[in-house]
N, C-alpha and C positions, 0 to 999 in steps of 0.2 A: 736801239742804237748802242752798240758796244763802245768801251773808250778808243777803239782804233778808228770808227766810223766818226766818231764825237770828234777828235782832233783830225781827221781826214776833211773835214769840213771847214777848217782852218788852214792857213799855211801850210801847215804838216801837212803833210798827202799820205793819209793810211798812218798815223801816228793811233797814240794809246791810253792807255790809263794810268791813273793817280798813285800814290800810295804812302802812307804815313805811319806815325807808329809809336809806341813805349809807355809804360804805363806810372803815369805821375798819381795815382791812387792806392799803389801798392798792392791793389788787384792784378790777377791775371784771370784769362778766360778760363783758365782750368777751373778755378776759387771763385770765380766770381758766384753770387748770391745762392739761397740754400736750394739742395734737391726735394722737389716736394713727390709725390705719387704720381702727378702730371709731367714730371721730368724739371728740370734744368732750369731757372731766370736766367736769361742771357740779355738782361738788359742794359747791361753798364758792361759788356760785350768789346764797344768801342771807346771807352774810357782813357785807356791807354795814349790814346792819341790827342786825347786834346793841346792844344797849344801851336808851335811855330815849329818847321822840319827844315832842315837843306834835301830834298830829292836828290838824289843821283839816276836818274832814267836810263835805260837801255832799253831800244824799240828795233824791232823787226821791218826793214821795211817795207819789204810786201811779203805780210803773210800768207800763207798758202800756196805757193809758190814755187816753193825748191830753191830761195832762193835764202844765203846767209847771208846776206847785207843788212848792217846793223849800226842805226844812230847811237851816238848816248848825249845825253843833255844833263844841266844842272839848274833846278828850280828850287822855287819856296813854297811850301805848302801850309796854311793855316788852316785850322781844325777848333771850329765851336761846339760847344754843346748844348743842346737842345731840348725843352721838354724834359727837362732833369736826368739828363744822360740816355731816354727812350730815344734819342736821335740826335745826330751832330752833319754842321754843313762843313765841308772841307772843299777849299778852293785853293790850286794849282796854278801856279806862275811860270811860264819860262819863255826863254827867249834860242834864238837859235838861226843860221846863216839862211833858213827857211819861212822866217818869220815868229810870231810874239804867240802863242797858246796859253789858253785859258782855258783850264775844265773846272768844272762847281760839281761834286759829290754830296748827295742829301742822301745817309743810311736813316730810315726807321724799322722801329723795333716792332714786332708784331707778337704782344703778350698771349693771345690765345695761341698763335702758332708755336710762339717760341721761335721765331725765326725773325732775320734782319733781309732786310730789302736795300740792296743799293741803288739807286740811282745818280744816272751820269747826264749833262751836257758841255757841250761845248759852248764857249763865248759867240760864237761865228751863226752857232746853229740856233739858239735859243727857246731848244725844247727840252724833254727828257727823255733817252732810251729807252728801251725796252731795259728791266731790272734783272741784277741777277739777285738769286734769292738764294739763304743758307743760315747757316749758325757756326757756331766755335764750337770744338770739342777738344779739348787734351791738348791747350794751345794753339792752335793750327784753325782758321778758321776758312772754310771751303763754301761758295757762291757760284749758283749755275745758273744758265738759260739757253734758250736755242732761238737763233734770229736766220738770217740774210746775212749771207756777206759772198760780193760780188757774185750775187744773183744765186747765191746754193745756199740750203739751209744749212746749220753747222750750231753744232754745242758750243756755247762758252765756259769757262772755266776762270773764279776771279780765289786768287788761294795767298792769306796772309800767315805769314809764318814767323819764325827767328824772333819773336816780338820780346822785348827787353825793356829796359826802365830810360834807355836812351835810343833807340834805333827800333825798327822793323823791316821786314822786304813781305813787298807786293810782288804778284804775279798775275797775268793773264795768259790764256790760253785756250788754241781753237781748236775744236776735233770736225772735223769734215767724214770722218768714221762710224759716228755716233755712241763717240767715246773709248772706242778700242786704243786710240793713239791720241797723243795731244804734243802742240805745236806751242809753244813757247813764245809770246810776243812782245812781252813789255813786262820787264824786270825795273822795279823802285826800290829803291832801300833808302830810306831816313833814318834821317840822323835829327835828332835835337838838339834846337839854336837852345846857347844857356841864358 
């Protein structure tokens, strides 16, 4: 289940995903922990974010479609950390003329892979997605999967970027192409409560 299915399951009808950001360790993914022979730690990956965010959301609202009609909302997002930074839960507030959403975000870290696992639910649905899976590289950290949505398989794309020591912006995005093109659905960008 993608975050547009996770909030479609709520109020929202075909809503989206989370997103949070900035880094209160003075790490960045680029820096973060040594390059060994095996490649890269990216385990304090999501470090950046721990603590309280204001969201600014922008959601598509029916993607795949053709169609540009587009919410935006303002939420709170809190980010724990977990397992000494190997994983953090972030959960998503907001409210809207559609109803109240809730999404819960558990990333862990997978040391032999080297790679981070998101997982999404929504409050309404009370399970967890299908994960997108990925890593950080040069800032920029990119997360894929391939699910269902309204009944056609389709790649997901979950892509954090801009990430700074007070804000970040989230992205999600579906290819129904298998990846030749991608569709744009749910832009976040946080800001840190002081």
């Amino acid at each position: 289940m993608n975050f547009l299915q996770a909030a479609s399951l709520g109020a929202l009808v075909c809503a989206g995903l989370l997103s949070f950001p900035a880094y209160s360790t003075g790490q960045t993914a680029a820096t973060t922990a040594a390059t060994t022979g095996k490649g890269r730690d990216g385990q304090h990956d999501f470090d950046f974010e721990i603590g309280v965010w204001n969201t600014h959301l922008k959601r598509l609202v029916h993607p795949l479609s053709g169609s540009n009609d587009w919410m935006e909302l303002e939420g709170t997002t809190v980010v724990r950390k977990v397992w000494d930074g190997r994983a953090n839960l972030a959960e998503l507030t907001t409210d809207a003329a559609s109803g109240h959403l809730q999404v819960l975000s558990l990333r862990l870290y997978d040391p032999q892979a080297r790679q981070w696992s998101l997982n999404t639910a929504n409050a309404h649905g009370g399970s967890l997605g299908v994960p997108t899976i990925g890593e950080f590289k040069n800032g920029r950290g990119e997360f894929f999967d391939q699910e269902s949505f309204n009944g056609r398989a389709i790649l997901v794309r979950n892509v954090w970027s801009d990430i700074g020591a007070d804000s970040c912006r989230f992205e999600q995005a579906f290819s129904e192409d298998g990846g030749k093109s991608w569709e744009v659905n749910w832009i976040a960008v946080d800001t840190r409560v002081k």
